[in-house]
C-alpha positions in Angstrom: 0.0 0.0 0.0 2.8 2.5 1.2 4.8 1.3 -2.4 1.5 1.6 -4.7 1.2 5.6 -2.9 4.7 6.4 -3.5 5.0 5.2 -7.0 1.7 7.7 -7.6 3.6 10.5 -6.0 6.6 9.7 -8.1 5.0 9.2 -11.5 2.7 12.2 -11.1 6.3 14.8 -10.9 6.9 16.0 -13.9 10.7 16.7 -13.4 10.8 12.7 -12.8 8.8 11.7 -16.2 10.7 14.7 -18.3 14.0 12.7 -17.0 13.0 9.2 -17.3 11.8 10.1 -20.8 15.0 11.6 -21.6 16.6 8.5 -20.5 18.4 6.0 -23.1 16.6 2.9 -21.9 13.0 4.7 -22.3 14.0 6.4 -25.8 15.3 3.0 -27.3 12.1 1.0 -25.8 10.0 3.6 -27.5 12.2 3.2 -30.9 11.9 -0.2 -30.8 7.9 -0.2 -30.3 7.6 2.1 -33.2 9.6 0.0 -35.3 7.5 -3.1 -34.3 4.1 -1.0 -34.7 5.7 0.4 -38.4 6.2 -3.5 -39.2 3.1 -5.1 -38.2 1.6 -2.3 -40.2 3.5 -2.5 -43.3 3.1 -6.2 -43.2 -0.6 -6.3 -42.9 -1.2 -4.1 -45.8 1.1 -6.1 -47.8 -1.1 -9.4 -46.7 -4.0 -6.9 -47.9 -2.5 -6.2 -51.1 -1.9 -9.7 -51.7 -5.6 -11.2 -50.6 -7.2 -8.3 -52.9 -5.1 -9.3 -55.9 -6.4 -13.1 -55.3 -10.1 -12.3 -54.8 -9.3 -10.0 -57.9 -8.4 -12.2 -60.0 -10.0 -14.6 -63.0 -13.4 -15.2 -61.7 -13.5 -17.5 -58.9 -10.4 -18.8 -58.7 -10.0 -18.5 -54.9 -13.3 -20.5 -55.0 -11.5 -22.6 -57.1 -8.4 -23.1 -54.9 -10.7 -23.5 -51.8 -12.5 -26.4 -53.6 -9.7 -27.8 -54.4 -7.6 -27.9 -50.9 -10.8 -29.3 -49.4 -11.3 -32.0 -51.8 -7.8 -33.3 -51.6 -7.8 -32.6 -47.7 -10.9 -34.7 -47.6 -9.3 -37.4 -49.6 -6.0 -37.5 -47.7 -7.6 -38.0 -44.4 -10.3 -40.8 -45.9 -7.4 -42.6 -47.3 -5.5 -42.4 -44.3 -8.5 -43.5 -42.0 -8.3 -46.6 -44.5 -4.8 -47.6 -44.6 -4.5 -47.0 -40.7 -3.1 -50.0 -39.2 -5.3 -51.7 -36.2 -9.6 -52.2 -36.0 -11.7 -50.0 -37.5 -13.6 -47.5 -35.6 -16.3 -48.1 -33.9 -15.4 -51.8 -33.4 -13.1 -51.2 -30.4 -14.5 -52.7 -27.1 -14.6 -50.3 -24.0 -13.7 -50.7 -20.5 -17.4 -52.3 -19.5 -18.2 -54.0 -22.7 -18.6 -58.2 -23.0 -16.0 -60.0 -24.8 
């Protein structure tokens, strides 16, 4: 409690917070966050860019491509449900079942 007050006495002087921001540790923490903020932005409007030019392309092709990744998805995991080694599903007794 004493802490919390003093920290709220110290943080509310404006000599303190002019020399802390002053400070080399708080100048490159706040050049490093810009940097990171100037990054995620840059990035995401590339991603943008790129998603647009998909949608925008010939008609329905990112149909197209979805159609296609969920068909052979669907196939992949039937085929490998059938060549799985072991009993089927389903047929597997549990712990209070008759044998």
């Amino acid at each position: 409690m004493v802490l919390r007050r003093l920290l709220a006495v110290l943080l509310h002087s404006p000599q303190l917070v002019e020399r802390l921001a002053e400070s080399r540790p708080i100048r490159r923490a706040a050049q490093l966050t810009a940097f990171a903020l100037l990054q995620a932005q840059l990035r995401g409007q590339d991603a943008a860019r790129r998603l647009r030019g998909l949608a925008a392309g010939p008609a329905g092709s990112l149909g197209r491509r979805a159609a296609r990744f969920r068909d052979a998805f669907t196939q992949e995991l039937r085929r490998g449900l059938r060549d799985r080694p072991g009993t089927p599903p389903g047929s597997q007794r549990g712990p209070g079942a008759n044998p």
